[in-house]
C-alpha positions as CSV (number, residue, x, y, z in Angstrom):
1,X,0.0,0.0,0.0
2,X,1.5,3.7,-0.5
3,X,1.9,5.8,1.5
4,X,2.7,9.8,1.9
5,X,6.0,9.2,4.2
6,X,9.3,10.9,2.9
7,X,12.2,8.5,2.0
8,X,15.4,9.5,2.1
9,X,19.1,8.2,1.8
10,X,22.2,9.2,4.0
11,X,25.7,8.4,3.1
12,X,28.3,9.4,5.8
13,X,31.9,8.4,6.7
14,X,33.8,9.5,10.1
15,X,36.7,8.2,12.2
16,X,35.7,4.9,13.1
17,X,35.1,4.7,17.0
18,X,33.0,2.8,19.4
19,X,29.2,3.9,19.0
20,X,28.8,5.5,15.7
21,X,25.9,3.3,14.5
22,X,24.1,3.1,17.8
23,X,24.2,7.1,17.8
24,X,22.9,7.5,14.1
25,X,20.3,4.6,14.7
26,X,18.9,6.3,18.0
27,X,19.0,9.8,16.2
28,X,16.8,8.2,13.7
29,X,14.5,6.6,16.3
30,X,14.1,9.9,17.9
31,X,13.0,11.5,14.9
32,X,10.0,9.0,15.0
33,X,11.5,7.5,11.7
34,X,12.9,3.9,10.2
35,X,15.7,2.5,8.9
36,X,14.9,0.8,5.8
37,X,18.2,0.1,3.9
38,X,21.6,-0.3,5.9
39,X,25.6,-0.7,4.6
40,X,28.4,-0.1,6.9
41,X,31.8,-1.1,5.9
42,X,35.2,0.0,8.7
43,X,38.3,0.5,6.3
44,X,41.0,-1.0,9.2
45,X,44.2,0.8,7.4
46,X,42.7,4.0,7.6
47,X,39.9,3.6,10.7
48,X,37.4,5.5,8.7
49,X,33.7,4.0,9.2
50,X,31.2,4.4,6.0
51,X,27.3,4.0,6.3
52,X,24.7,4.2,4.0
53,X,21.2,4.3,5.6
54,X,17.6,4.0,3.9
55,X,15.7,6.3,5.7
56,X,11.3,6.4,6.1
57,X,9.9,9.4,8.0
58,X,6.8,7.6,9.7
59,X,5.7,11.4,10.4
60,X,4.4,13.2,7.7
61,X,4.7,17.0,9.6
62,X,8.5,16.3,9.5
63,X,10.3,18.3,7.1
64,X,13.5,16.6,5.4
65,X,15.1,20.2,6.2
66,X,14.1,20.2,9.8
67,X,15.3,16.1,9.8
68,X,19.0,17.4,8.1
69,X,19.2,20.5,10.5
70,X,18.6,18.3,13.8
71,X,21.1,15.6,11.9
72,X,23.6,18.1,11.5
73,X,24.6,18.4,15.2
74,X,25.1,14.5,15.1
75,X,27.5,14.6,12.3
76,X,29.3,17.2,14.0
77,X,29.6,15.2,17.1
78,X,30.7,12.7,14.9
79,X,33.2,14.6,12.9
80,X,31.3,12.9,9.5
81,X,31.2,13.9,6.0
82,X,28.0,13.1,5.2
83,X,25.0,13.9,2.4
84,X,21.3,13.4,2.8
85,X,19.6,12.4,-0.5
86,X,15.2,13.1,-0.7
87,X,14.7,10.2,-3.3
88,X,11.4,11.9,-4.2
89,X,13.1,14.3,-6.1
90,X,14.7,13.0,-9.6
91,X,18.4,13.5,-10.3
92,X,19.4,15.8,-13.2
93,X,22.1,14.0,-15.4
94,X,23.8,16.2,-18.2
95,X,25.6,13.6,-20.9
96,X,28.7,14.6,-23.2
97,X,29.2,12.5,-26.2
98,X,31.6,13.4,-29.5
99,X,31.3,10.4,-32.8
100,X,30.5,7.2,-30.7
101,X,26.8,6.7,-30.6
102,X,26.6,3.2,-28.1
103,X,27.0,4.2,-25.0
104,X,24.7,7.5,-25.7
105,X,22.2,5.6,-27.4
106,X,22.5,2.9,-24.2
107,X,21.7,5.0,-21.7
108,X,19.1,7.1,-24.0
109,X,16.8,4.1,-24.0
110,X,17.4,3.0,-20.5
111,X,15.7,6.7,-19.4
112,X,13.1,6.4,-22.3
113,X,12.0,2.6,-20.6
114,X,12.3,3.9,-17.3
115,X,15.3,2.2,-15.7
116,X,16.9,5.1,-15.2
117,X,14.7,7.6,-13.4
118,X,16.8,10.7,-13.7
119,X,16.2,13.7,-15.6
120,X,18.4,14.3,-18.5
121,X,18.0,18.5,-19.3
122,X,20.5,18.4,-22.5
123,X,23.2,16.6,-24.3
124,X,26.3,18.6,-25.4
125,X,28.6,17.2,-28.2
126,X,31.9,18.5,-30.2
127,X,30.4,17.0,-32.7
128,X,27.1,17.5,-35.0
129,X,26.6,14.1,-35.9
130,X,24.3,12.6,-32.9
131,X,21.8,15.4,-33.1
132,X,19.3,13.6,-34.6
133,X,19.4,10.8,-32.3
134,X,19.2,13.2,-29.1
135,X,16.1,15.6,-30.3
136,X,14.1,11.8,-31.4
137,X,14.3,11.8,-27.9
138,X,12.9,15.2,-27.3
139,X,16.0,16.3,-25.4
140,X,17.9,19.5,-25.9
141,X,21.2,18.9,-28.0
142,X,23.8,21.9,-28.1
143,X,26.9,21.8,-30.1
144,X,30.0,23.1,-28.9
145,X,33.1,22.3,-31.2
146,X,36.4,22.0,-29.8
147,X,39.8,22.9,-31.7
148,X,42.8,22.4,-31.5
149,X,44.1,25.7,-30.5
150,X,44.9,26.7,-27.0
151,X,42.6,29.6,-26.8
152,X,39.9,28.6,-28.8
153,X,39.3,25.4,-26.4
154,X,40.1,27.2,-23.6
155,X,36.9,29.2,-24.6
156,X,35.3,25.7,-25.5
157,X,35.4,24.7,-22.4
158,X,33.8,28.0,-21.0
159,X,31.1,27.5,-23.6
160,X,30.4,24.0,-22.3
161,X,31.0,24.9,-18.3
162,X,28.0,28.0,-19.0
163,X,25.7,25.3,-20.8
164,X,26.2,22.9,-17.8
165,X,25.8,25.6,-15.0
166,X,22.7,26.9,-16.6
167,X,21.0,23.3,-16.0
168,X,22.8,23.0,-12.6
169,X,23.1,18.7,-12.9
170,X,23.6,16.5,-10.3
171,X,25.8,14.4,-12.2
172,X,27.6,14.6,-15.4
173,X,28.4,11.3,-17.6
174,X,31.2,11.4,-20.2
175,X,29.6,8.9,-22.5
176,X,32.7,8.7,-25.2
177,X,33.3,12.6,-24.7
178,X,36.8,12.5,-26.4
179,X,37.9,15.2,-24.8
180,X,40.0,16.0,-21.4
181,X,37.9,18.0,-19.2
182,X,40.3,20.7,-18.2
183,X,41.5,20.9,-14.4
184,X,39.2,23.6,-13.4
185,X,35.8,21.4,-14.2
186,X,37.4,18.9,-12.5
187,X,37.6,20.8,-9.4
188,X,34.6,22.2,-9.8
189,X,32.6,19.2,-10.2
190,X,34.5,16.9,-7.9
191,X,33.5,13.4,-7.5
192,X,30.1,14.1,-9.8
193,X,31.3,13.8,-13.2
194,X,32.0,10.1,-14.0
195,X,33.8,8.9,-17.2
196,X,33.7,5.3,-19.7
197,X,37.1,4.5,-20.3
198,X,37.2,2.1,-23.0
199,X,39.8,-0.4,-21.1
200,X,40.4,-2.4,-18.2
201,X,42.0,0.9,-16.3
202,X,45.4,1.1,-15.5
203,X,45.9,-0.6,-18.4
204,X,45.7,1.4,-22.0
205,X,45.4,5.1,-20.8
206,X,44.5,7.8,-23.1
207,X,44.0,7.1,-26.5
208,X,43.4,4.2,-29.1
209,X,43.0,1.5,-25.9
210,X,42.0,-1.2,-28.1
211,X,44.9,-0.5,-30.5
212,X,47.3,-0.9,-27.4
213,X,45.8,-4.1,-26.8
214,X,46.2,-5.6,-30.0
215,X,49.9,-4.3,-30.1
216,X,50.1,-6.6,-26.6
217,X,48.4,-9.4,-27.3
218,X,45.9,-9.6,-24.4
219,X,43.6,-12.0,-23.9
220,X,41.0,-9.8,-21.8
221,X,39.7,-6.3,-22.9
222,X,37.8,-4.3,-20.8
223,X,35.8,-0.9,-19.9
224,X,36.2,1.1,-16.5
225,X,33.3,3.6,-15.2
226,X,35.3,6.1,-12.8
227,X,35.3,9.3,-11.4
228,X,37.2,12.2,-13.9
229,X,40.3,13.9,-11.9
230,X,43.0,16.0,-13.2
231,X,44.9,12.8,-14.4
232,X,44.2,11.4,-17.2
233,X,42.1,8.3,-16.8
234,X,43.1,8.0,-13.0
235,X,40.0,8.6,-11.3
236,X,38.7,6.7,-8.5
237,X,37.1,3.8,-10.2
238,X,33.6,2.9,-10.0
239,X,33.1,-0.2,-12.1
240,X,34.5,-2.5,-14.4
241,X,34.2,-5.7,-16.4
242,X,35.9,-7.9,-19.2
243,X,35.7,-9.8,-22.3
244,X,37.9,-12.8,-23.3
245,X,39.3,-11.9,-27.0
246,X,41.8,-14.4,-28.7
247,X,45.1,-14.2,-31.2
248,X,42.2,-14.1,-34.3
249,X,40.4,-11.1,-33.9
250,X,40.8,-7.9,-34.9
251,X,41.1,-4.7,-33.8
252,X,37.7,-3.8,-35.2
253,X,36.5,-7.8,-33.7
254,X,37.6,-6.3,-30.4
255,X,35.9,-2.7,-30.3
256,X,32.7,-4.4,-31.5
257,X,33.0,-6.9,-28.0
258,X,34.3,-3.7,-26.1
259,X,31.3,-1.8,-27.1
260,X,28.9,-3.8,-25.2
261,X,31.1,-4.1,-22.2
262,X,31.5,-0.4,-22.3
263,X,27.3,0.0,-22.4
264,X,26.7,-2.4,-19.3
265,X,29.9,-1.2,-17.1
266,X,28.5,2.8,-17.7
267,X,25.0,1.7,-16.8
268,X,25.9,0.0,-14.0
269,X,28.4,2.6,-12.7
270,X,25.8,5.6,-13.3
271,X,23.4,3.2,-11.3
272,X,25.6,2.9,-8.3
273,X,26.9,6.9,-8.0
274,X,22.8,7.6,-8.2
275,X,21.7,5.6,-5.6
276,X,24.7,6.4,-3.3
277,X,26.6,3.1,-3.3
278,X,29.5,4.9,-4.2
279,X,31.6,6.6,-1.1
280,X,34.9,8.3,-2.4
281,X,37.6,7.2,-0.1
282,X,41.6,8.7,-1.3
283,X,42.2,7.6,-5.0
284,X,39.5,4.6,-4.1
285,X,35.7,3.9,-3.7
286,X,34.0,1.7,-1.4
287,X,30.9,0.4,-3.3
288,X,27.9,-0.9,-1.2
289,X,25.6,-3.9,-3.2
């Protein structure tokens, strides 16, 4: 049966010490509210403690700010960095794509179905060639070319940081943008813009990936969903998977198999960072199921 109560999601980490879920559980008690979800994981090497909590306010005069304000004092206490998540509200995704249609056209028909309940306010591209495919879906495509020349992608960038702030996303998903976001974005949109990388990461950074493998002979390829930092494909990884490939097939053999690896791995990745399975932890994640 439905009902009107608020859910919401809190992520948190802190210095790991003797009471920290007792505290946050009696909090939530207090507040007349449930726990409906729980992850906890205590990284030893470090002694940092990580929750997630799935969180039902049984009283429906209770505000989500008033429930974050009183929380705040508990974090405090607690010394946590911490996020509280309303999950009646729908998160805004921004995509970047340049040539490569799959992993656009992927996620595309995942929103149209309904497996990904987000809201997708534009797509920006380098490139024309995908904006037929973007307004089928009735979304706004812009087209933002990007030379060569210092200047000119310097002011590229600007172009593309202004289209982005005017839609002020929650997350942003480099879905085969060939580009390198420039260190400023970075900063500016730590830990929410997430990247395909079209390899089993460390493995073949930068360009041509599949190329690189061939030249090595591998017998796995992969794709790796991670977090886009100042270096270059170094990110805090999110998700990854592999496909065997053999001595016989070629380079385009393996970017075909790639292809869908590269679909599922993004999909799952954008899944995990949205839900809040994803806590940041150094150059790491810790990923809750």
């Amino acid at each position: 049966m439905k009902t009107n109560h608020t859910h919401l999601r809190l992520v948190a980490s802190c210095p790991d010490h003797v009471g920290i879920l007792a505290r946050v559980a009696g909090f939530i008690a207090d507040q007349g509210a449930n726990i409906t979800a729980a992850n906890q994981y205590e990284d030893v090497r470090s002694k940092t403690f990580f929750m997630r909590y799935g969180i039902e306010l049984l009283d429906t005069e209770k505000s989500v700010s008033a429930f974050e304000s009183a929380f705040s004092s508990v974090a405090n206490e607690l010394r946590m960095d911490w996020r509280l998540t309303d999950l009646s509200k729908k998160q805004r995704v921004v995509l970047l794509v340049s040539k490569f249609d799959h992993c656009l056209a992927y996620l595309l028909h995942r929103w149209k179905v309904g497996d990904l309940n987000i809201d997708i306010p534009c797509v920006i591209s380098n490139h024309e060639k995908l904006r037929e495919l973007v307004e089928w879906y009735g979304i706004p495509f812009h087209y933002v070319p990007v030379p060569k020349e210092a200047d000119a992608k310097q002011a590229a960038f600007e172009k593309t940081a202004e289209l982005i702030e005017q839609v002020d996303p929650d997350t942003i998903v480099l879905a085969r943008y060939m580009q390198i976001f420039p260190p400023w974005l970075c900063t500016k949109y730590r830990h929410k813009v997430i990247n395909i990388h079209h390899s089993f990461l460390p493995s073949f950074i930068g360009a041509k990936p599949y190329h690189q493998a061939d030249v090595r002979g591998v017998k796995l390829i992969g794709a790796t969903c991670h977090y886009v930092t100042e270096d270059l494909d170094a990110g805090p990884i999110i998700e990854q998977d592999v496909v065997r490939v053999s001595h016989s097939d070629s380079i385009e053999e393996m970017m075909r198999l790639g292809k869908d690896v590269e679909n599922t791995v993004l999909a799952r990745g954008l899944r995990y960072h949205l839900e809040d399975r994803v806590l940041v932890h150094g150059n790491k994640t810790i990923l809750f199921n």
